[in-house]
N, C-alpha and C positions, 0 to 999 in steps of 0.2 A: 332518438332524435330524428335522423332520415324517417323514420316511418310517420312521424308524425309532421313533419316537411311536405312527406308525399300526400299524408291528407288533408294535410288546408290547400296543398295544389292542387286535389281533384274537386274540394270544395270552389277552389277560386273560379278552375276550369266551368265548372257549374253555373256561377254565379256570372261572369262574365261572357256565357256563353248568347246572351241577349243584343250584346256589342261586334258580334261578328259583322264585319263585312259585304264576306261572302253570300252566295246564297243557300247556302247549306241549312237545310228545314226540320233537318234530322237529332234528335237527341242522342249522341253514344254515351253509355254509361262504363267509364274505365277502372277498373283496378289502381293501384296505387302500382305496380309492377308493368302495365301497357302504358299510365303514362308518364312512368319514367322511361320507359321503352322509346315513345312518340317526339318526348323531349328529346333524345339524343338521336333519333334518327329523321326527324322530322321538322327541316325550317321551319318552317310556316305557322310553330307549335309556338304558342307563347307561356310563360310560366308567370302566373300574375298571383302575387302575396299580398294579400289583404288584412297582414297582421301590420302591429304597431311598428312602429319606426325601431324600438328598443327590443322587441321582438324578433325582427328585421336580423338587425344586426346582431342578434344572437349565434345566427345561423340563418341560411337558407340555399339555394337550389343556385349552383352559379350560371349565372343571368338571367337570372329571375327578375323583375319590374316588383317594388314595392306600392303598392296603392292602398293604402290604410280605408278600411269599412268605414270608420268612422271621422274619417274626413270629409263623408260627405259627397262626394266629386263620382265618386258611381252612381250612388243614390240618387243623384240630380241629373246625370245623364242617361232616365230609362226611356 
């Protein structure tokens, strides 16, 4: 269950990587092990779950942000 937590996080991290801020221009491509590493030593790290609501609440990564794909609300903010 964690390992598969850890990779819709590195998926999410992927996918939401478009929405940064900052201005960081660089792609890092993480293991499932740095970034859970990043999560826990790293503020600044968001953990964003793109699974369903009922998914969600199966399990997930604590403080994780839920933002369901298919709501839409990514997809309209590229």
């Amino acid at each position: 269950m964690k390992r598969r937590i850890l990779s819709i996080l590195l998926w999410a991290c992927i996918i939401a990587h478009p929405f940064q801020t900052s201005q960081a221009s660089e792609v890092i491509n993480l293991s499932a092990t740095e970034a859970r590493d990043r999560l826990m030593n790293d503020p600044s790290m968001l953990a964003l779950d793109v699974r369903e609501p009922y998914e969600f609440s199966s399990g997930h990564i604590d403080g994780a942000i839920n933002m369901p794909w298919r709501s839409g609300y990514l997809a309209s903010h590229q």
